[in-house]
N, C-alpha and C positions, 0 to 999 in steps of 0.2 A: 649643777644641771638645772637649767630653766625649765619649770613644769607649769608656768603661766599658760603657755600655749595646748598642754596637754589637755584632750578631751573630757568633760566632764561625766563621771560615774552616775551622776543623777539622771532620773527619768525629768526632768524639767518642759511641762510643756505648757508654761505661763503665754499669756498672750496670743495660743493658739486656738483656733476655732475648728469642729469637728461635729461631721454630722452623722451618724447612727442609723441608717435603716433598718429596720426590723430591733429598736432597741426596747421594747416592751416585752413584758414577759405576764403568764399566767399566776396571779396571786404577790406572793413573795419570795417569789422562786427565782434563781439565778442562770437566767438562759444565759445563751452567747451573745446575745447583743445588748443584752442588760450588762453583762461584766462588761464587755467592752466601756459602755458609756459611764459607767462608773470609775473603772480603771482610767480613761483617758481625764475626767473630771481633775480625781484624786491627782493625777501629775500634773493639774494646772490651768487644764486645756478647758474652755468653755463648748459645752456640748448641746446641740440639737438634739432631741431623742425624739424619732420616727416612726411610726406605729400604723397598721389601719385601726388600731383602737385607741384614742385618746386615754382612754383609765389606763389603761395598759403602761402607754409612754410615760400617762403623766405621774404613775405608780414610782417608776423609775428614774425622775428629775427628785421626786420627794426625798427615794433615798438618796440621791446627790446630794441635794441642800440639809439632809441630815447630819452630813458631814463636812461640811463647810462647801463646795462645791459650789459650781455655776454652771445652770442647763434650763432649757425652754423644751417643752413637752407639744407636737402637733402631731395630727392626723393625717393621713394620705393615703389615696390607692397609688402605686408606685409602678404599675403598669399603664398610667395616663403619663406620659408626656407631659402635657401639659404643668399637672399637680408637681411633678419632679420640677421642672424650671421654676414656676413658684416657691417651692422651699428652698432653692439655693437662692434666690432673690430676699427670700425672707430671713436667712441665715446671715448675709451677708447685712441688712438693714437689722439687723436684731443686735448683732456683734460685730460688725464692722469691716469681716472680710472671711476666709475658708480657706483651711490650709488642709483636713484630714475629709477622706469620706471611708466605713467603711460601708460595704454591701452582704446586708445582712440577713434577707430576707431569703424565705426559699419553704415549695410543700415537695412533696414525693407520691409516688404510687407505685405499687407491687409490680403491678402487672409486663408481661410479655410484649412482644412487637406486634405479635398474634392477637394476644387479646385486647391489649390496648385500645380506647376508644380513639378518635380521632380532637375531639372535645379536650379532653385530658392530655395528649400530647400537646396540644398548640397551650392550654393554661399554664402548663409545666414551665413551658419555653419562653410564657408572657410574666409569668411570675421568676424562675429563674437567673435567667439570661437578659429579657428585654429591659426589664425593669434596672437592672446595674447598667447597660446600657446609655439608658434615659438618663438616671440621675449624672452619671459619669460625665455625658454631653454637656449637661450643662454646671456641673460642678468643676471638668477643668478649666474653662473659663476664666471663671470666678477666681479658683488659685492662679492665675496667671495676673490677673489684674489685682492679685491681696501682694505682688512680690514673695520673694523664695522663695518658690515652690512650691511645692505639696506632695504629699502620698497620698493613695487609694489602697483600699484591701478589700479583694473579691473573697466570700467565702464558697468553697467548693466543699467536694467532701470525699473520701477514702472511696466512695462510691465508683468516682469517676478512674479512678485507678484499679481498682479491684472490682470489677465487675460480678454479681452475686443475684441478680433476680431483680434491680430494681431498674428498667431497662429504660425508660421514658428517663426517671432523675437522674440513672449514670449519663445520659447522653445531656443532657443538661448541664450538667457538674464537671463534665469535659466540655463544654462551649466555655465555661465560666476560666478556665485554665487556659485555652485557648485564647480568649478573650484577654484574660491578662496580659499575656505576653503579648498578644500584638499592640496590646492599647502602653503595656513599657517602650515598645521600640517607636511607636508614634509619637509619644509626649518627654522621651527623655530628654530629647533639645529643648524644652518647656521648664527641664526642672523639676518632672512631677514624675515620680515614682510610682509604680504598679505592681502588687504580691497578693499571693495567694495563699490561705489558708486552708487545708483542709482536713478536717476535724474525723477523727474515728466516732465510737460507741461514748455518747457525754450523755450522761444523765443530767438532763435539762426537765422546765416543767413542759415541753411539747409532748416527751417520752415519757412521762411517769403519771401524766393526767390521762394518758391513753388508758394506765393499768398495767403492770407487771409485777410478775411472781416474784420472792426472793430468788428463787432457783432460775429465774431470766436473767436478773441480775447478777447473781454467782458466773452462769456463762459468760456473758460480756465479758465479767474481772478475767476469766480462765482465756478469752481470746487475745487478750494483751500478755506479751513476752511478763511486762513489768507486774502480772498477777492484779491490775486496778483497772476502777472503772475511772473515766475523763469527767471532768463536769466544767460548767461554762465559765470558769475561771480561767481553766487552762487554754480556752481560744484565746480569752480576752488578754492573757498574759501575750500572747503570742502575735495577736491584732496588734496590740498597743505596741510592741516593740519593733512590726513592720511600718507602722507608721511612724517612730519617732527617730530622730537622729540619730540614735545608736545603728539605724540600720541604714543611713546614707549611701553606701556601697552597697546596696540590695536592691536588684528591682529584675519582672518578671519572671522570680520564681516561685514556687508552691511550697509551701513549710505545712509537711504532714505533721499533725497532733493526734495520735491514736494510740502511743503506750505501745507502737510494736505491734500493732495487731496488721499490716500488711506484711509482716516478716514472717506470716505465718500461712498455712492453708488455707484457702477461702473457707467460712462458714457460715453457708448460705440461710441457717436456719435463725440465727442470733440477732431477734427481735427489736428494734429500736435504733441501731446502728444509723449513723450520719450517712 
């Protein structure tokens, strides 16, 4: 039996370039778009990391290049347009072409449709949604003129599926799912693949710089089937695998990471959830 032609078991993603929005994180904590951009680093891939705070990003290339890795650290508001074509202009002159983007960035708010300010609905939706958008526009491009292809990965969250009180972000986090699929069936003749992520309860530094009890904690673990809490590895394990070759036959679907916790009763009270 010839096994030359058999696929390779390796995460190999040498020679590929990948940009990261929202790839900073608070301190030395390991959000979701921090593991991402390390996870994607570690298999090869040279990485942009994306931030509106420079320390933040460039916190994040450091630990790259800790470990042998290659990454360039910028800043950007990601609700300008404009700033989004700029960094894939600059990704592309920096390393030479763009094959990964993921969309990382995203805030939330409590409140009701009732309460809800009108201010706060439309930033949700400029920060959410438009901004993946923006960068998307002008990032398939770019994969289309680097040859092969490319992937995208929008992050949504357990939110937009299980609805629970946080009324403004689940309508957001369902545009992002939406968004996915239709931007798979527009670019699949391009070659450029489109998945979704969406993340349950990950003790990230967004959640734990807010403040929480152990007994907030203990809940989260209790609303997952698997008895755990998620942390931002488990996205980035997840990211990195819709975007690499092992997932070539995947595109426009949503890959829940929540430990089992929409298998269960909504629990509307369980503070910190994605």
């Amino acid at each position: 039996m010839n096994t030359d032609t058999w696929p390779s078991p390796e995460m190999d993603m040498t020679g590929k370039v990948a940009i990261v929005a929202g790839g900073g994180a608070i301190g030395d904590g390991i959000g979701n778009g921090r593991a991402v951009s390390i996870l994607l680093a570690r298999a090869g891939a040279k990485v942009m990391v994306v931030d509106s705070d420079q320390d933040r990003a460039q916190a994040t290339v450091d630990m790259i290049e800790g470990c042998g890795g290659t990454a360039t650290a910028r800043s950007a508001d990601l609700t300008d347009e404009a700033q989004c074509k700029a960094l894939v202009a600059d990704a592309v002159s920096t390393f030479g072409r763009l094959d990964y983007l993921d969309n990382n960035i995203g805030i939330s708010s409590r409140r009701s449709v009732v309460d809800e300010d009108i201010e706060t609905w439309r930033k949700l939706m400029q920060v959410n949604v438009e901004a993946a958008i923006f960068m998307s526009k002008h990032a398939i491009p770019a994969m289309i003129e680097s040859g092969g292809g490319g992937a995208i990965v929008n992050i949504s969250s357990i939110s937009a599926l299980r609805p629970r009180g946080l009324t403004a972000y689940t309508t957001t986090k369902g545009a992002v799912i939406a968004l996915t699929r239709a931007m798979a069936v527009d670019h699949g003749p391009d070659g450029i693949r489109v998945n979704c992520v969406a993340p349950g309860p990950v003790y990230t530094p967004m959640v734990y710089t807010r403040g929480m009890e152990p007994a907030q904690r203990a809940q989260r673990s209790k609303a997952s089937v698997l008895g755990i809490e998620g942390e931002g590895w488990d996205v980035g394990f997840a990211v990195r695998f819709l975007l690499s070759d092992h997932a070539r036959y995947i595109t426009g679907q949503t890959l829940v990471v929540d430990g089992g916790v929409t298998l269960q009763a909504p629990a509307r009270s369980i503070e910190g959830q994605s």
